[in-house]
VOGU-3710 file (C-alpha; in Angstrom, 3 decimals, decimal comma):
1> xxxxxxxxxx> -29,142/-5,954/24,807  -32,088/-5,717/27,629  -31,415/-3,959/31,119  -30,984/-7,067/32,684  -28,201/-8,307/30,394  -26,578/-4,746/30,422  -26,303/-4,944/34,084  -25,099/-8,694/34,396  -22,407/-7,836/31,269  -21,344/-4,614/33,260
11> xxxxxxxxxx> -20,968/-6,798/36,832  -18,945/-9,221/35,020  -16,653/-6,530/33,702  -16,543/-4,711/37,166  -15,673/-8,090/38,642  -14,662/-10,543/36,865  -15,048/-14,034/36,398  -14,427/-16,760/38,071  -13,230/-19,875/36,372  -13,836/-18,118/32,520
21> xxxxxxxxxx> -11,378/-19,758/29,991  -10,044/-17,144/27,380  -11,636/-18,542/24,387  -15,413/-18,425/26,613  -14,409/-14,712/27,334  -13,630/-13,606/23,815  -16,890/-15,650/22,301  -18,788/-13,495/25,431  -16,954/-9,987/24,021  -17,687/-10,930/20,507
31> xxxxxxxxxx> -21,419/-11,253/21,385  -21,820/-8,015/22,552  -20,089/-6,319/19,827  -22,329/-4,287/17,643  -22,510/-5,434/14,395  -20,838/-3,681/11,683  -23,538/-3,756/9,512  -25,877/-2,378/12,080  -24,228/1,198/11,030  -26,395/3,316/9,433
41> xxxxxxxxxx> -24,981/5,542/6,365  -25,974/9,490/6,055  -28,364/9,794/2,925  -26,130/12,889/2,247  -22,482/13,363/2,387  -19,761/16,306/1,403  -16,540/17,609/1,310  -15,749/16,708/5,381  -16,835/12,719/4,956  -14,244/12,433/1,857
51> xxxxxxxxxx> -11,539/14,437/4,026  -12,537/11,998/6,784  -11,286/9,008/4,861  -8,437/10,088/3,681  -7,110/11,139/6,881  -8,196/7,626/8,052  -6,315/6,192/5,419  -3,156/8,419/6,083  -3,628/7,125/9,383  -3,550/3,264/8,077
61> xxxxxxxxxx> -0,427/3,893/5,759  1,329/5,257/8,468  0,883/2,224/11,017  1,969/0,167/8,223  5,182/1,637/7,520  5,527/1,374/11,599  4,209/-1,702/12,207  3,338/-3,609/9,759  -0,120/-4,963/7,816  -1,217/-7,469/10,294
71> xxxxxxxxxx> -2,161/-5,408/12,952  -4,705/-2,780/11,347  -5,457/-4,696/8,186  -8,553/-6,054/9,425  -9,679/-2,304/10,363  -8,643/-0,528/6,938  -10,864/-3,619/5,197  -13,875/-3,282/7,701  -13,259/1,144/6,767  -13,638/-0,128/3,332
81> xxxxxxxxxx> -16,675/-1,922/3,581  -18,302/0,662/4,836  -16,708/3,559/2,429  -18,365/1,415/-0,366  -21,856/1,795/1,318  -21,450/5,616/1,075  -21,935/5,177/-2,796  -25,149/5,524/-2,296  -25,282/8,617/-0,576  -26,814/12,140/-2,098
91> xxxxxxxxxx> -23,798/14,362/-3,009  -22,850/16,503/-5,648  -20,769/15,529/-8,875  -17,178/16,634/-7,447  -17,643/15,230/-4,116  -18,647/12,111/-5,782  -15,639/12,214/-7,738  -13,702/12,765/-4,914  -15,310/9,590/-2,922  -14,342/7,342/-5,986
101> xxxxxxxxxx> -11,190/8,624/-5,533  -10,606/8,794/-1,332  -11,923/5,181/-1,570  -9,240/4,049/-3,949  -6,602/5,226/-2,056  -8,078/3,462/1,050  -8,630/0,060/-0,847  -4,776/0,821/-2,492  -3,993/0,947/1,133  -5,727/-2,305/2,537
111> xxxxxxxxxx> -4,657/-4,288/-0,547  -0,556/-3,705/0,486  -1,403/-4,175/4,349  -2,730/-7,484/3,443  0,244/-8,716/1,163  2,387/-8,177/3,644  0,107/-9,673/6,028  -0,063/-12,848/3,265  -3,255/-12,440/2,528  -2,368/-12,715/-1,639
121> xxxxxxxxxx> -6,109/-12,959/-2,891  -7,483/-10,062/-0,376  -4,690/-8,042/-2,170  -5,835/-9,068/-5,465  -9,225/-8,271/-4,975  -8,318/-4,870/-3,132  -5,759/-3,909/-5,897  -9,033/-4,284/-8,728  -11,629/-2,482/-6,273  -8,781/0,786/-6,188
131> xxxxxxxxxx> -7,840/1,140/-9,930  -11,781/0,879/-10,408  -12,040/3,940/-8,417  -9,367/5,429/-9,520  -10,820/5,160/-13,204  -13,924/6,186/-12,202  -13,007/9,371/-10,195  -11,803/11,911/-12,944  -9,453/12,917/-10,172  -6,223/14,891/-11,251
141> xxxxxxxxxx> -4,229/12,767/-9,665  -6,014/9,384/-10,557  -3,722/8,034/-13,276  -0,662/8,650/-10,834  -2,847/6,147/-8,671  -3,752/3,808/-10,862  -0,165/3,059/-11,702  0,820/3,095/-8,238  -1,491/0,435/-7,617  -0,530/-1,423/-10,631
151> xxxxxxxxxx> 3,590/-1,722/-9,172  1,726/-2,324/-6,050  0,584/-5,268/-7,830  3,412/-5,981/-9,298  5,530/-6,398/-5,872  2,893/-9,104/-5,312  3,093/-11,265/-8,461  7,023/-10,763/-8,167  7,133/-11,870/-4,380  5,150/-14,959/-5,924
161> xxxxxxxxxx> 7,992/-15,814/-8,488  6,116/-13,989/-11,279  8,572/-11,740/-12,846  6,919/-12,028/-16,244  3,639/-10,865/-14,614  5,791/-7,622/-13,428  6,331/-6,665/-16,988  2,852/-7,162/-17,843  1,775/-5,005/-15,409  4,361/-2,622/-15,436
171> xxxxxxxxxx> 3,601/-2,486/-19,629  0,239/-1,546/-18,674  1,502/1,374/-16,258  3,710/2,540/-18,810  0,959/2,797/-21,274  -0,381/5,176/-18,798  2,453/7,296/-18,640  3,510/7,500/-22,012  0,052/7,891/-23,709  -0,522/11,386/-25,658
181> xxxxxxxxxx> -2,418/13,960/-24,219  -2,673/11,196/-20,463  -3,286/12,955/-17,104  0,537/13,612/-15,859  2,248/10,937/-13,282  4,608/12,174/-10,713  8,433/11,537/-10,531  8,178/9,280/-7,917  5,994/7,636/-8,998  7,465/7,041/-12,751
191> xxxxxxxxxx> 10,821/5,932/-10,620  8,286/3,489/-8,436  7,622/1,709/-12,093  11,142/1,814/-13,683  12,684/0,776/-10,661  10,183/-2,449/-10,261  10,644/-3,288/-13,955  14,640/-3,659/-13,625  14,151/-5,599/-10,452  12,294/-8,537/-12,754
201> xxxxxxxxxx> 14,893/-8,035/-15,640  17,497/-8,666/-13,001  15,431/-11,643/-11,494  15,419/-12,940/-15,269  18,762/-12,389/-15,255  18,880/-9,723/-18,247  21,588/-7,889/-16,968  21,302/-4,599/-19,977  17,454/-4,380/-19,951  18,043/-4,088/-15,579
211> xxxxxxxxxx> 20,550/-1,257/-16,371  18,334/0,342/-18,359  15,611/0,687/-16,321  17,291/1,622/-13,058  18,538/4,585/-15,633  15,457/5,521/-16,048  13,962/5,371/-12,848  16,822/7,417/-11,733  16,481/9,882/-14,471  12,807/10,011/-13,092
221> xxxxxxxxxx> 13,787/11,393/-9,675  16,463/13,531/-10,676  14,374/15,489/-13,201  11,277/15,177/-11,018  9,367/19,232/-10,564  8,963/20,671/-7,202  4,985/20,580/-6,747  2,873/19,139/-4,620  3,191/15,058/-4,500  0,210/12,632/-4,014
231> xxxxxxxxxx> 0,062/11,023/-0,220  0,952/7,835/-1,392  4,587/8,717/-2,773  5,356/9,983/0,829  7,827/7,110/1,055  9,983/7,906/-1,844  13,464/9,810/-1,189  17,340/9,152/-1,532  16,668/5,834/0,756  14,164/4,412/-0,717
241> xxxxxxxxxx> 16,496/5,345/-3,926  19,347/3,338/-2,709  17,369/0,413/-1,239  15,959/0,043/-4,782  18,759/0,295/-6,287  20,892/-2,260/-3,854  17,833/-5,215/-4,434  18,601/-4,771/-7,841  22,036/-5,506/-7,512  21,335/-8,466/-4,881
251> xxxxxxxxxx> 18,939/-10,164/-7,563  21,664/-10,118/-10,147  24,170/-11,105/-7,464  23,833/-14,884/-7,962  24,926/-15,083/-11,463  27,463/-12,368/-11,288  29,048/-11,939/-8,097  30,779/-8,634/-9,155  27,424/-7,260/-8,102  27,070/-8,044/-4,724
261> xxxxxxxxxx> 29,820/-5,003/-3,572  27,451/-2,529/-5,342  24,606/-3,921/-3,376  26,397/-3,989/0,059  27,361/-0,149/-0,697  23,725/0,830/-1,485  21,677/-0,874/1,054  24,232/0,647/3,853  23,419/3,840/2,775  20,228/3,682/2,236
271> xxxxxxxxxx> 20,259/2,491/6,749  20,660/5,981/7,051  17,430/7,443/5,673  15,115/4,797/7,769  13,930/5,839/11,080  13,887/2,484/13,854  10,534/3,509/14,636  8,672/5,160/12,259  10,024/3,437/9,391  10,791/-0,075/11,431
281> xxxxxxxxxx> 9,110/-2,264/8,974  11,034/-0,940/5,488  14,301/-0,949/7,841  14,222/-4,610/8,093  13,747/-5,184/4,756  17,239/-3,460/3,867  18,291/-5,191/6,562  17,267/-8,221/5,101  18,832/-7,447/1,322  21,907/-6,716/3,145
291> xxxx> 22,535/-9,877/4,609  21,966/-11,066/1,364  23,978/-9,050/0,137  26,828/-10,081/2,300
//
């Protein structure tokens, strides 16, 4: 941008317009807008760039449970884009380690934004780009991600009348888990999978197999250890127990009606635990199940 435009941009933002539809105004915005890929990336990075992202992408996870993934999505994908670029960068072995693995908890992050924004193949694509990093890292934590990504995943292809596909993926998650000598997964986590798994027994309408696994996600939780938990399980607790719980109970409702009491009980409790504001967004869904429910 020359002087001369800077100064006519700057009168008409001083003054205004006169006769300037909205769609002429945003096209004359957009043009001034630096280009994203106009931003240059350090040659060198550390400890306090890695930090950086993650505390951008607590900062995304948290205006999703708010507010929902349409309104930041497009900012978490455009942080991604340029999280990738730093791949390049000079750092040492750990702190690249730990970029594989901050970036996979970003992309984690911008894949669920944009499936509940509807934006299923963005989701895909985001869900692959995550466990990749997570693979890659050699992080402590990373298979705990990887399988959070993979129920992630699994919420998707069930939301898209997939419930097979749930088993599939929550078969590889298991494998995960369960193989000898595999890097530990946290309680909530494990409960995360278990719990998903019964929800597409009970959408295939295998009432014992549904049982079964809502045992074990519960057994999960109640013999979970008292260490530190990764970010992205901040959103498991009793509630998110009960609301869990009470979808199961909704999704078995139609064939057995006996069910639907259990799932009235549940989701009412589980009202309690979610804040109006903080936790607006995963308040109307148990709102929603309830009325189902009902």
């Amino acid at each position: 941008m020359d002087r001369r435009t800077f100064h006519n941009t700057i009168l008409a933002a001083v003054f205004g317009g006169v006769g300037v539809s909205a769609a002429a105004d945003e096209d004359r915005l957009r043009s001034i807008l630096p280009s994203p890929s106009s931003e240059p990336t350090p040659r060198r990075i550390g400890t306090s760039e890695v930090n950086a992202i993650r505390a951008a992408t607590t900062g995304y996870r948290s205006s999703h449970f708010q507010y929902g993934g349409g309104l930041m999505r497009a900012a978490a994908v455009a942080q991604l884009d340029y999280v990738l670029k730093l791949r390049g960068a000079q750092c040492s072995d750990s702190v690249r380690g730990d970029l594989a693995f901050a970036t996979a908890e970003l992309s984690n992050t911008a894949a669920w934004m944009s499936f509940t924004a509807g934006r299923h193949e963005d989701a895909r694509r985001l869900w692959a780009i995550a466990l990749n990093g997570a693979r890659e890292s050699g992080h402590p934590q990373s298979a705990d991600l990887m399988v959070e990504t993979l129920m992630n995943a699994s919420v998707q292809a069930f939301h898209l009348g997939s419930p097979h596909e749930v088993v599939s993926l929550a078969k590889y998650a298991s494998s995960l888990i369960t193989t000898p000598g595999a890097i530990p997964v946290s309680a909530p986590t494990r409960h995360y999978t278990y719990a998903h798994l019964a929800h597409a027994y009970a959408k295939m309408g295998n009432v014992k197999s549904c049982n079964a696994s809502l045992g074990q996600a519960d057994q999960a939780l109640d013999n979970a250890d008292t260490g530190p938990l990764p970010a992205w399980t901040s959103y498991v607790s009793e509630g998110s127990r009960l609301l869990l719980n009470g979808m199961a109970f909704v999704l078995l409702a139609p064939t057995d009606h006996t069910f639907a009491p259990g799932a009235v009980d549940q989701l009412r409790q589980a009202l309690i635990y979610y804040d109006p504001t903080e936790q607006a967004c995963t308040r109307a869904e148990v709102l929603s199940l309830l009325a189902s429910a009902y």
